[in-house]
C-alpha positions as CSV (number, residue, x, y, z in Angstrom):
1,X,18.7,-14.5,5.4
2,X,18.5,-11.1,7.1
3,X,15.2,-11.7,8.4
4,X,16.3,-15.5,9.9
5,X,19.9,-14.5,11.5
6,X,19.3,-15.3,14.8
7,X,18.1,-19.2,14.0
8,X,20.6,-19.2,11.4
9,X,23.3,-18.1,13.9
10,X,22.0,-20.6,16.3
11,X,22.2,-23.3,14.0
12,X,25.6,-22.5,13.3
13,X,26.9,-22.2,16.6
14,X,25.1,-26.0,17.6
15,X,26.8,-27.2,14.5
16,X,30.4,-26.3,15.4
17,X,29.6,-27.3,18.7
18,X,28.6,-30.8,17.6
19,X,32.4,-31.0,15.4
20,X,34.3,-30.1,18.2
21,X,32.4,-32.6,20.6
22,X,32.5,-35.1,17.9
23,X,36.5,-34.6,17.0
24,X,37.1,-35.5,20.3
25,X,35.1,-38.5,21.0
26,X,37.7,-40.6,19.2
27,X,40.4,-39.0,22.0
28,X,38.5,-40.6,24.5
29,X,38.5,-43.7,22.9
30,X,42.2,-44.1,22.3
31,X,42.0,-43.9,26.2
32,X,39.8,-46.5,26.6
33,X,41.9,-49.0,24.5
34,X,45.3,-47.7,26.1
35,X,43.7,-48.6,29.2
36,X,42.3,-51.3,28.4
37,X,46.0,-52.6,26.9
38,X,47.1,-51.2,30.0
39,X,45.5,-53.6,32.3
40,X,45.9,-57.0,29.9
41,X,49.7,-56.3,29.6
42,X,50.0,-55.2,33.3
43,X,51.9,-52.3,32.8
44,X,48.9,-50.7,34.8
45,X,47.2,-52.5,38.0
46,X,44.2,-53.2,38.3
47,X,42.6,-50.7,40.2
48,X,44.1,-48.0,38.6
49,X,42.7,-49.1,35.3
50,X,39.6,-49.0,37.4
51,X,39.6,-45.3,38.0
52,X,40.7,-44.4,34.9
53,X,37.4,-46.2,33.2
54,X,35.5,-44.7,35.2
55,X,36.6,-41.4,34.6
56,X,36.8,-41.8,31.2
57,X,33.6,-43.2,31.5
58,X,32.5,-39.9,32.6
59,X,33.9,-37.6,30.4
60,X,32.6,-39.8,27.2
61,X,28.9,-39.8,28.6
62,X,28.9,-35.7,29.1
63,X,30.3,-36.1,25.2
64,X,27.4,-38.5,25.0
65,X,24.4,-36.1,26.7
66,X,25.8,-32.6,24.9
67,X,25.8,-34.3,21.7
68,X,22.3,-35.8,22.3
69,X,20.9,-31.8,23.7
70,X,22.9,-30.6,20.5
71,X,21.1,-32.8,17.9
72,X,17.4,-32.0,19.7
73,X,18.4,-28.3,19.6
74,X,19.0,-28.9,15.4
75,X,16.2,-30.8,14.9
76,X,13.8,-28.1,16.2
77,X,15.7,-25.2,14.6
78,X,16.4,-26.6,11.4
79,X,13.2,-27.4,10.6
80,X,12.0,-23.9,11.5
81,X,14.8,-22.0,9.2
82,X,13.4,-23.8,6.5
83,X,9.8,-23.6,6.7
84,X,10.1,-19.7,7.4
85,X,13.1,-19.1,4.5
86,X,10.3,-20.7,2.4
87,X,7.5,-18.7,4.0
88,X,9.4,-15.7,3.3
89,X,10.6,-16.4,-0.5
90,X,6.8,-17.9,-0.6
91,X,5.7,-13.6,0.8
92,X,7.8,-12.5,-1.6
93,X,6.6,-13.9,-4.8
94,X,2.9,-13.7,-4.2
95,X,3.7,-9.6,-3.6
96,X,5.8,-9.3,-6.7
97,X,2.9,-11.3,-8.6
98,X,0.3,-9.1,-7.2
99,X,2.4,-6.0,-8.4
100,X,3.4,-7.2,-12.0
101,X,1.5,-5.1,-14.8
102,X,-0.8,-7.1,-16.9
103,X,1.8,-7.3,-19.9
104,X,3.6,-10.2,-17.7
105,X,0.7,-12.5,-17.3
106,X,0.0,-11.8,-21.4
107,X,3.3,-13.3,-22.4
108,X,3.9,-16.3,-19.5
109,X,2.3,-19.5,-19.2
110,X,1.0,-19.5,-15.7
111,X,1.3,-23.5,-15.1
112,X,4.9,-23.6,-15.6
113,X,5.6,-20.5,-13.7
114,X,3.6,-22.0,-10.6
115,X,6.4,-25.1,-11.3
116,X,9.3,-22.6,-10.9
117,X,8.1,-21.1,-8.1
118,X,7.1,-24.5,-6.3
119,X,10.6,-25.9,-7.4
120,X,12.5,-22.9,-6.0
121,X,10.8,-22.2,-2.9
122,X,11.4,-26.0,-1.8
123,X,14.9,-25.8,-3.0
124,X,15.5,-22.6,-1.1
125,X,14.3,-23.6,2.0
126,X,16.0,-26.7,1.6
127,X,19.6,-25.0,0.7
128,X,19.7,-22.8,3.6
129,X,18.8,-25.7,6.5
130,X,22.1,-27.3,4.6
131,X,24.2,-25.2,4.8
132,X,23.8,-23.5,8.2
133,X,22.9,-27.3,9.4
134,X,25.9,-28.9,7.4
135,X,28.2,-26.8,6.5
136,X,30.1,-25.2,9.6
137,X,30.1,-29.1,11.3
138,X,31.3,-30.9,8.1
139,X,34.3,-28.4,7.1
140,X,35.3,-28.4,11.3
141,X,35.2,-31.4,11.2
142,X,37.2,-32.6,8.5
143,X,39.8,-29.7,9.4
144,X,40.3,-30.9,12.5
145,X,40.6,-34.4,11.5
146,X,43.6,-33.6,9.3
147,X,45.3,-31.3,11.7
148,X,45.2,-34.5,14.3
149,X,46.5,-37.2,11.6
150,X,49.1,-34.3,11.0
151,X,50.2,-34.3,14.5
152,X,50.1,-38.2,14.7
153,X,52.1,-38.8,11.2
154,X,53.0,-35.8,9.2
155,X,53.4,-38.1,6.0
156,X,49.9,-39.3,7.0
157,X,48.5,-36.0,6.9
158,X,50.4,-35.0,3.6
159,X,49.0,-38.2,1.6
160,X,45.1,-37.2,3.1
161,X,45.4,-33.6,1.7
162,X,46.7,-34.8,-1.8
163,X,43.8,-37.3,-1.6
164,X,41.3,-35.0,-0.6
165,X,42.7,-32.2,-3.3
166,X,42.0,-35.2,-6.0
167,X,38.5,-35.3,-4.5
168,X,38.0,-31.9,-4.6
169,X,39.4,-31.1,-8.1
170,X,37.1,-34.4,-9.5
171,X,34.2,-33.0,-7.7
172,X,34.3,-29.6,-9.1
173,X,34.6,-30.9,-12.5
174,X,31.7,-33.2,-12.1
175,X,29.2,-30.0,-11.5
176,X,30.5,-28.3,-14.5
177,X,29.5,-31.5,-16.5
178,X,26.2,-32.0,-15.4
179,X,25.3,-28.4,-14.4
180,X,23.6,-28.2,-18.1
181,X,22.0,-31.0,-17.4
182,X,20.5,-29.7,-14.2
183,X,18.9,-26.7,-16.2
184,X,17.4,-29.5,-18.6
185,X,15.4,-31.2,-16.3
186,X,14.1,-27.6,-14.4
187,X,13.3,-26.7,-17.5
188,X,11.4,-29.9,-18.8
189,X,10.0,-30.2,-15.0
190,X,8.6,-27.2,-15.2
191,X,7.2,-27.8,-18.7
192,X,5.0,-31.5,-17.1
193,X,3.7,-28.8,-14.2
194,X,2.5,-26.8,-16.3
195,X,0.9,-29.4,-18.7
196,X,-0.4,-30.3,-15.6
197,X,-2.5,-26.8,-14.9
198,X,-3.7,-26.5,-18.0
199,X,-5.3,-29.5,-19.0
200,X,-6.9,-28.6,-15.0
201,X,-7.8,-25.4,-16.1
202,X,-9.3,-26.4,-19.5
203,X,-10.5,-30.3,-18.5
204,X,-14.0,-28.8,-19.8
205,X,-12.7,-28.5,-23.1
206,X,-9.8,-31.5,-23.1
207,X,-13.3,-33.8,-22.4
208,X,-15.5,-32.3,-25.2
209,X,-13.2,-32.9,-27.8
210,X,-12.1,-36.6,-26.2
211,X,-8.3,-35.2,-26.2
212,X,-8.2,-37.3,-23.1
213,X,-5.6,-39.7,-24.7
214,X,-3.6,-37.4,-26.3
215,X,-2.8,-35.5,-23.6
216,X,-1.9,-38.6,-21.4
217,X,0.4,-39.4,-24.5
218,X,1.9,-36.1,-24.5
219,X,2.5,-36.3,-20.7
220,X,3.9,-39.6,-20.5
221,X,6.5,-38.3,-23.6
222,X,7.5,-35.1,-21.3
223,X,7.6,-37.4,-18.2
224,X,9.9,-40.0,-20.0
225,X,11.8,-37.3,-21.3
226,X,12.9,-36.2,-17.4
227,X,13.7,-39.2,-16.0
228,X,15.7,-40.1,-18.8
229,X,17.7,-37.0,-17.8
230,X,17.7,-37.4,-14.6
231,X,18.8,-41.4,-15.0
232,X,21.7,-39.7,-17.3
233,X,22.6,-37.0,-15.0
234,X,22.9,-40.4,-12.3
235,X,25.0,-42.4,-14.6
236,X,27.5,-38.9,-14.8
237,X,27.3,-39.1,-10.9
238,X,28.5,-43.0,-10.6
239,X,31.3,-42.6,-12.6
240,X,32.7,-39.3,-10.5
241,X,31.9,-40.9,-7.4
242,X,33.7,-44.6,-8.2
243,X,37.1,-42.4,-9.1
244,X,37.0,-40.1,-5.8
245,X,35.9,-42.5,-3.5
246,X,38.6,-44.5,-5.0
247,X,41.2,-42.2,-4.5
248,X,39.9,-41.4,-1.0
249,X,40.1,-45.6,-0.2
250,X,43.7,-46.0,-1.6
251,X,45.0,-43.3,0.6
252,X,42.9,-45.2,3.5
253,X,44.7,-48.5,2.9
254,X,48.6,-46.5,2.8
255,X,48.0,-44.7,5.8
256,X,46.2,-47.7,7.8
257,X,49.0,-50.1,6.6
258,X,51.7,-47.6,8.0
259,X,49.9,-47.2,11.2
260,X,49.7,-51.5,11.6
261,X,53.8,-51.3,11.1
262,X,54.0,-48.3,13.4
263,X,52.2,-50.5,16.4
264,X,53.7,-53.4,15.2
265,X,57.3,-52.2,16.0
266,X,56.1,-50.8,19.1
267,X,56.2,-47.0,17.7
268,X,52.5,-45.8,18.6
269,X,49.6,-47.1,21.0
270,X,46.7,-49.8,19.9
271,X,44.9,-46.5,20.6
272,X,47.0,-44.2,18.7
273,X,46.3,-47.4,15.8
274,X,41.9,-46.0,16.7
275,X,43.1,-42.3,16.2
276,X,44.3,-43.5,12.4
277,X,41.3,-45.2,11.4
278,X,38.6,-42.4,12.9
279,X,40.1,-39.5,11.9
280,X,40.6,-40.9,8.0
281,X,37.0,-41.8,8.0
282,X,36.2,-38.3,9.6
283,X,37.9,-36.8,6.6
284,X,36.5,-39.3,3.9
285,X,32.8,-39.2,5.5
286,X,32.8,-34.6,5.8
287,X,34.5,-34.7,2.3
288,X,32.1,-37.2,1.2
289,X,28.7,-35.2,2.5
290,X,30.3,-31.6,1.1
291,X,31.0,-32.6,-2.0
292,X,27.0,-33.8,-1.9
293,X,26.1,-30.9,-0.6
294,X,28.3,-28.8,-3.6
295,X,26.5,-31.0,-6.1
296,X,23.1,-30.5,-4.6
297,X,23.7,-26.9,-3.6
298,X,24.6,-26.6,-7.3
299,X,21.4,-28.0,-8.9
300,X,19.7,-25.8,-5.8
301,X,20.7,-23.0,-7.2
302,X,19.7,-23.3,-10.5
303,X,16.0,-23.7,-9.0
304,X,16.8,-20.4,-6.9
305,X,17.8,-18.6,-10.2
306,X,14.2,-18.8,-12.1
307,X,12.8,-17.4,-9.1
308,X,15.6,-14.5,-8.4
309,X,15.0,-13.9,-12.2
310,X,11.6,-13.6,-11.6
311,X,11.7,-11.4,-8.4
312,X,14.0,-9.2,-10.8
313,X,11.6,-8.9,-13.6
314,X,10.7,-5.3,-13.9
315,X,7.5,-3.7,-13.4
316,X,6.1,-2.0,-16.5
317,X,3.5,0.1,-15.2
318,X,4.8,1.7,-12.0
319,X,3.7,4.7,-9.5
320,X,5.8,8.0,-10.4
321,X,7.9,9.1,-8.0
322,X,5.6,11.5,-5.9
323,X,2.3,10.3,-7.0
324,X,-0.7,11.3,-4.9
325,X,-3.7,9.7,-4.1
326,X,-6.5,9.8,-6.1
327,X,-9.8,11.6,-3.8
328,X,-12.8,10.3,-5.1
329,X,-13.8,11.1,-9.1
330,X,-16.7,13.3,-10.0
331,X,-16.0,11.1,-13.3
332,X,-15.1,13.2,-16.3
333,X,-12.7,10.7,-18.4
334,X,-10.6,12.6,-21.5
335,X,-8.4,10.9,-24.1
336,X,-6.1,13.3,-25.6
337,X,-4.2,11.8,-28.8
338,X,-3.6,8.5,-27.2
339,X,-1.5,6.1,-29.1
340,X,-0.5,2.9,-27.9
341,X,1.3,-1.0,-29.5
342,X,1.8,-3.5,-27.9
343,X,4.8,-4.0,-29.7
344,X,7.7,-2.2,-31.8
345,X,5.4,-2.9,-35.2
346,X,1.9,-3.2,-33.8
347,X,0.4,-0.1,-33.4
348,X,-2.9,-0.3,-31.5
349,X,-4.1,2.9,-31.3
350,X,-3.7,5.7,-33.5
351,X,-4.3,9.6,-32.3
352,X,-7.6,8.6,-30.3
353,X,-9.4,11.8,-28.0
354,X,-12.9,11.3,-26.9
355,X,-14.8,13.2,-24.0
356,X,-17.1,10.9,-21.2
357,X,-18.5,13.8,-19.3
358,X,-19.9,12.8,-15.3
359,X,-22.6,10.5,-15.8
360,X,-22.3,9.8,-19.6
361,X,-22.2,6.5,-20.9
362,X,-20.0,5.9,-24.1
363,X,-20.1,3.4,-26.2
364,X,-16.9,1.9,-28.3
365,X,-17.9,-0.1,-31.0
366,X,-16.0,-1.6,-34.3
367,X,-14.6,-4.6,-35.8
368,X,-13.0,-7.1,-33.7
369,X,-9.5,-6.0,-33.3
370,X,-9.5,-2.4,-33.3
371,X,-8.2,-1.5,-29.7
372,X,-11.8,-1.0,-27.9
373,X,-10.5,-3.3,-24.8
374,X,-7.4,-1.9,-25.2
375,X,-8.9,1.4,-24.2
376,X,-10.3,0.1,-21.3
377,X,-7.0,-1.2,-20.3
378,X,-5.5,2.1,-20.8
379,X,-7.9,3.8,-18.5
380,X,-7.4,1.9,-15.8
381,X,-3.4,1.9,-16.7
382,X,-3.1,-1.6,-16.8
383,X,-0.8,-0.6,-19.5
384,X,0.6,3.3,-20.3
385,X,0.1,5.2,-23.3
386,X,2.3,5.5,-25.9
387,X,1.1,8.6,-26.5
388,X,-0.6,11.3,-25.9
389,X,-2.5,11.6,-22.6
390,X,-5.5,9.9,-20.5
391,X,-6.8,12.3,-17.9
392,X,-9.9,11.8,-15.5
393,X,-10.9,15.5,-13.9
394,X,-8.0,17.1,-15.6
395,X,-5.4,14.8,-13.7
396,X,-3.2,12.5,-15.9
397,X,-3.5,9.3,-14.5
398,X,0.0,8.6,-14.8
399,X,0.4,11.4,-11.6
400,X,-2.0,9.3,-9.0
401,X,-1.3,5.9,-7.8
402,X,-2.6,3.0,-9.3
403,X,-4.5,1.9,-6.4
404,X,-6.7,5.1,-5.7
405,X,-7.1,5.2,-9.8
406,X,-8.3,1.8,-9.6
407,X,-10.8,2.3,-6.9
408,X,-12.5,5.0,-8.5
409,X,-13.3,2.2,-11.2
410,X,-15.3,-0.7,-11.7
411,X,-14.8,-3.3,-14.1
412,X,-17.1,-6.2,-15.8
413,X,-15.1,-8.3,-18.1
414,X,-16.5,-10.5,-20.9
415,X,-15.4,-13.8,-18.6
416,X,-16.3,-12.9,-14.8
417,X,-13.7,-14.1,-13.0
418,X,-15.0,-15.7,-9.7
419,X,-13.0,-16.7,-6.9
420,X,-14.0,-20.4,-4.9
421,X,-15.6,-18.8,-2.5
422,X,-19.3,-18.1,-1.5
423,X,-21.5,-15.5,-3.4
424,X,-21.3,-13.4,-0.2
425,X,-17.7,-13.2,-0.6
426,X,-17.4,-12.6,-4.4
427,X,-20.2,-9.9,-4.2
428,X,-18.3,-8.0,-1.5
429,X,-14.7,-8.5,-3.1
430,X,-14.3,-4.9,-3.5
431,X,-15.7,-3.8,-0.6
432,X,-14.8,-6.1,1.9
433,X,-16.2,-4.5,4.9
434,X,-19.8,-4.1,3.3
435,X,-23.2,-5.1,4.8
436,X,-25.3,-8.5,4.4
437,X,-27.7,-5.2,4.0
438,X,-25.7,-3.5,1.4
439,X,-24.9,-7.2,-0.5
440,X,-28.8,-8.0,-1.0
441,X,-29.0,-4.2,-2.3
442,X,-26.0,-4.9,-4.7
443,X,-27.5,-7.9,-5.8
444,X,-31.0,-6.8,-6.1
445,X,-30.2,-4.1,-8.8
446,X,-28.0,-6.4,-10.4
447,X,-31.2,-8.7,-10.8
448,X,-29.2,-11.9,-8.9
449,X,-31.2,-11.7,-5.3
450,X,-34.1,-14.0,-6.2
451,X,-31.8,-16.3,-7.7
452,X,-29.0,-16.3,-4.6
453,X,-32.3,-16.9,-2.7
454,X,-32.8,-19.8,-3.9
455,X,-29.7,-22.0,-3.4
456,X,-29.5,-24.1,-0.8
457,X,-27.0,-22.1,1.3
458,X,-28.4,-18.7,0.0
459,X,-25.4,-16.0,-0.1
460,X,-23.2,-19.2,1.3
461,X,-23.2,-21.0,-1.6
462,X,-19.6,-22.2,-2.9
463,X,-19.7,-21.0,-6.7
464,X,-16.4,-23.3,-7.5
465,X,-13.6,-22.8,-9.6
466,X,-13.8,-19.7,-11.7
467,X,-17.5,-19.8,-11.2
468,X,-18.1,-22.9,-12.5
469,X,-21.4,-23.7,-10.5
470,X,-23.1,-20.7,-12.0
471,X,-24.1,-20.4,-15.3
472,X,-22.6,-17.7,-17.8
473,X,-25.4,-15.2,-17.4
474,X,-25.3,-15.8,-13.5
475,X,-21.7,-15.1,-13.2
476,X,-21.5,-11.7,-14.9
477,X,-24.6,-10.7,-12.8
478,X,-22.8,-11.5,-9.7
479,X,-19.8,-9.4,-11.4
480,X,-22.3,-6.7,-11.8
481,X,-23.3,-6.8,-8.3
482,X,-19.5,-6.9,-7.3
483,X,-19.0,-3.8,-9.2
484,X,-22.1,-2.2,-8.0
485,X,-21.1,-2.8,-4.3
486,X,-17.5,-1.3,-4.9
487,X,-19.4,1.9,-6.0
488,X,-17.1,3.5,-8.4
489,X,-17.8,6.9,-10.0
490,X,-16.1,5.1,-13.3
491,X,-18.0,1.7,-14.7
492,X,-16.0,-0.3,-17.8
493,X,-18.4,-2.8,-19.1
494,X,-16.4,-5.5,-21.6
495,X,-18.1,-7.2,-24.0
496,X,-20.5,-7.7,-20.4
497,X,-23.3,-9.6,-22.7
498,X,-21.2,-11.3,-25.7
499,X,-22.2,-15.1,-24.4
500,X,-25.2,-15.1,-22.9
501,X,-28.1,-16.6,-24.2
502,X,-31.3,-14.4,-25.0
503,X,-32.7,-14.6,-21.4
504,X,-29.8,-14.3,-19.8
505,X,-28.5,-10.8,-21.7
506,X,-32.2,-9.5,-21.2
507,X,-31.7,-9.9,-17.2
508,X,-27.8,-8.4,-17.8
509,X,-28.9,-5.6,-19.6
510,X,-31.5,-4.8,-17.3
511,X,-29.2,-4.8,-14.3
512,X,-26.5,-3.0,-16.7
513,X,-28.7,0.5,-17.5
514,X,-29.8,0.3,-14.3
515,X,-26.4,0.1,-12.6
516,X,-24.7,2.9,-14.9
517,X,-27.2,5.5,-13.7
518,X,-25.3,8.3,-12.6
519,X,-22.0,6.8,-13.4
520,X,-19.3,7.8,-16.4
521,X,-20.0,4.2,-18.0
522,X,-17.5,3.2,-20.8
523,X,-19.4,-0.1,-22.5
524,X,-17.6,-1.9,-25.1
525,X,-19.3,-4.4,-27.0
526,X,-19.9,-6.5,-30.6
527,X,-23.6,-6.6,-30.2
528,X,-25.4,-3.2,-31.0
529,X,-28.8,-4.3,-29.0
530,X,-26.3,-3.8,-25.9
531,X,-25.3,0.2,-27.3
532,X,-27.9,1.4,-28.5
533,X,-29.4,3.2,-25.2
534,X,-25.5,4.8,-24.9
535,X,-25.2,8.8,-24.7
536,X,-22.5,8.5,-26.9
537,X,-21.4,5.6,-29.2
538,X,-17.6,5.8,-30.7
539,X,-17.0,3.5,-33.9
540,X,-13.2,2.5,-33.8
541,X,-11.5,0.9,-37.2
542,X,-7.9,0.1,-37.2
543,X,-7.0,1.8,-34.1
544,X,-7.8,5.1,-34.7
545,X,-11.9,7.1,-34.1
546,X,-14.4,6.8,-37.5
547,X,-17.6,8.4,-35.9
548,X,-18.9,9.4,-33.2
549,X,-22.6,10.2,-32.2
550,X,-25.7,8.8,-30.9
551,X,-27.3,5.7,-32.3
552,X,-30.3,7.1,-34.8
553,X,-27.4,9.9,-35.9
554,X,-25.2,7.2,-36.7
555,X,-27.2,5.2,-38.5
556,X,-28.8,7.6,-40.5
557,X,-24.8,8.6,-41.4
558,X,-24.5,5.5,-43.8
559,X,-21.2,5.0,-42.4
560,X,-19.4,2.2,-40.5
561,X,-21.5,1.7,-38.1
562,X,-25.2,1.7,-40.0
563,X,-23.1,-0.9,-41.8
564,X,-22.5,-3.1,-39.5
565,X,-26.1,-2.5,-37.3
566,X,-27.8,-3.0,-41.0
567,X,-25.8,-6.8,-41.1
568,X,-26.5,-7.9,-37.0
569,X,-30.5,-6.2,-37.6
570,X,-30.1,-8.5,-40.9
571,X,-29.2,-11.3,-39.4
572,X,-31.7,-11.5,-36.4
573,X,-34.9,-10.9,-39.2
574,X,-33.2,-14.0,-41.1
């Protein structure tokens, strides 16, 4: 609202305009009846009559052009406060997102969130253009109504304010009935959009186990389920609006009935008889559109809640208060004791400290489950320790910024995530202002060039959503490439070559040792084959460091890890 005072200001300013001209249009008229009357009953000539229409005339066609500038003015300013209150809720959310630590995105479902915020922005937006549009003109109006039927008939005006109290009270305790039922339908709303996502983002496997039906059936059971609501939350609505509007239309009838005897004995004007019936309809029709937009607003606002909550949600990772910018890393990486859950009873990691001198590649290796990718999440403090201490060239990286931290480290994850864009632009996400030169370098030592080459649009080529145009082995060497390009002293390598096929993890782990070269490289993975070349292999077991050496040492141990090299060796001469 800050940022939009001025058009909201305007807006408001048009609006009471538009009451004021529109309170006395109905002035005008009772002067055109009078006058009129005037002239049949020949208590005025002719002539006169004459020049009082056309002044009259006058005066009602200036009413007539302001009103029509006024409602151009509103049409092109309305519009605009609500497409830029949404733009600016719309900035605002897709900031906060960007800045939430990964423990948010864990816990959420991502379809239904994408519902809220939809559903809130809209509403928002929406809200605001009402009431700066509405508001102002509807309540001027219908005050100046009353105070006019209160200078015409005081009794008048006494019988619309006990009317429109009724109105009021009835409204007021129609919201607090079906404001439950307004959270009921966000809620199962939000729960069909983000069905919706998900059976998007996994049609691949909704179609290979022919769940097709069953999540039409499941759909159609959530959809029922909100429009039953909804038809409820009408049927609530009816009822409250037969008893006001009833009210409203009984207090019409005593007033309009005392104005017909007033005229009738001669006490008031045919025209004061106009001034009756306008200005009762210019309270029943304000009264009418603010209790709507009370009722509306209401069911707004519980849209506009879900995203304030979520624009209040607290970030768990955050910069400390004087945090410096990480220079580049020479690249020595120390945990010191580090200890980490999740949650209150799930410890992670238990008192881990390991060394990954500049240039070393480490290795973390164990069962699944032991807290090797949660080390790698540490290091790049997607979450914070627990405990103890992570420090890369003696600085903990809980005193440098996130962002410099981050850029001094490259990350391939298990599932490449690639953006539906061209391979050009996923190579060079990290380093947007690279070189075609630089690219074709990147993607030649992650062995991808030849096969870029040979698309139809080369580096142009569209990979889809998530990547779905390339195949598994493709996708991480284009990760690799993106990595590469970014040029970070640090390299994470997660689970890089757990899917791939046998080709496809030769080409990876070609591109992989020949990437790392010179880099600290922390590689986690199942497979040994992919460790075995590693300076340094770590063996994790239920959070906490079993062995640590190179591969012939550690096999020759007999401990954990001969183990389990002895079972995947095993299982490859079978």
């Amino acid at each position: 609202m800050k940022q939009l005072k001025w058009v909201m200001i305007i807006l408001s300013v048009l609006a009471v305009a538009e009451a004021v001209l529109g309170a006395l249009a109905p002035l005008v008229y009772k002067e055109i009846i009078n006058n009129i009357t005037g002239i049949v009953g020949k208590t005025i000539t002719k002539e006169t009559g004459i020049k009082n229409g056309a002044v009259i005339a006058g005066i009602l066609l200036i009413i007539f052009l302001a009103t029509t500038i006024i409602n151009i003015l509103k049409n092109y300013y309305a519009p605009k406060l609500e497409a830029n209150a949404q733009s600016i809720l719309r900035n605002k959310i897709f900031k906060h997102l960007t800045e939430l630590s990964i423990d948010f995105y864990e816990k959420e479902r991502v379809g239904s969130m994408m519902s809220t915020f939809n559903r809130g922005i809209s509403r928002a937006g929406s809200l605001l253009s009402q009431v700066t549009n509405w508001l102002a003109s509807q309540v001027l109006t219908a005050i100046f109504a009353v105070i006019m039927i209160f200078i015409i008939d005081p009794v008048a005006g006494l019988i619309v304010i006990i009317a429109a109290g009724i109105f009021m009270i009835s409204t007021m305790k129609l919201v607090r009935t079906i404001n439950p039922l307004h959270l009921k339908i966000n809620e199962e709303y939000d729960r069909l959009g983000g069905q919706t996502y998900e059976v998007a983002a996994g049609i691949h496997t909704v179609k290979s186990f022919v769940q097709e039906d069953h999540e039409i059936s499941l759909f159609k059971g959530k959809n029922k389920k909100w429009v039953d609501m909804n038809v409820a939350r009408g049927k609530k609505r009816a009822a409250f609006v037969l008893g006001r509007y009833t009210v409203m239309d009984f207090a019409r009838v005593i007033i309009l009935t005392m104005a017909g005897f007033k005229a009738l004995y001669g006490q008031i004007t045919p025209g004061d008889v106009l001034l009756y019936v306008t200005y009762i309809n210019y309270v029943i029709w304000p009264m009418g559109n603010l209790t709507w937009l009370y009722d509306d607003g209401q069911e707004a606002m519980k849209s506009i809640e879900d995203v304030l909550a979520f624009l209040d949600t607290k970030l768990e990772v955050k910069d400390r208060t004087g945090a410096k910018a990480m220079s580049k890393a020479k690249g020595k990486v120390e945990f010191k004791g580090v200890g980490f859950n999740y949650h209150k009873n799930k410890k992670v990691l238990r008192g881990v400290s390991f060394t990954a001198n500049p240039g070393e590649s480490v290795a973390l290796v164990g069962p699944s489950g032991t807290g090797k990718s949660t080390i790698a999440k540490l290091l790049a403090r997607f979450y914070d320790v627990t405990e103890g201490k992570i420090l890369i060239d003696g600085k903990d990286v809980r005193d440098v910024t996130q962002k410099s931290l981050r850029k001094n480290i490259g990350v391939v994850q298990q599932e490449s995530m690639l953006f539906n864009e061209s391979v050009k632009a996923n190579i060079s996400y990290g380093a947007p202002r690279a070189t075609m030169k630089q690219i074709k370098e990147a993607a030649k030592s992650a062995n991808i060039h030849d096969f870029i080459a040979s698309l139809p649009d080369g580096y142009d080529t569209i990979v889809g959503e998530r990547g779905i145009k390339l195949s598994g082995g493709e996708k991480q060497r284009v990760a690799i490439a993106r990595a590469l390009l970014k040029n970070p002293p640090i390299l994470i390598l997660d689970e890089a070559t757990s899917h791939l096929d046998s080709k496809s993890e030769q080409l990876v782990q070609e591109a992989i040792w020949r990437v790392i070269e010179g880099r600290t490289t922390i590689i986690i993975a199942h497979r040994l084959a992919t460790v075995m070349k590693a300076d340094k292999i770590i063996v994790l077991e239920k959070g906490k460091i079993v062995e640590e050496d190179t591969h012939k040492e550690l096999v020759e141990a007999g401990g954990l890890y001969s183990e389990l090299f002895k079972i995947q060796s095993g299982a490859m001469l079978e």
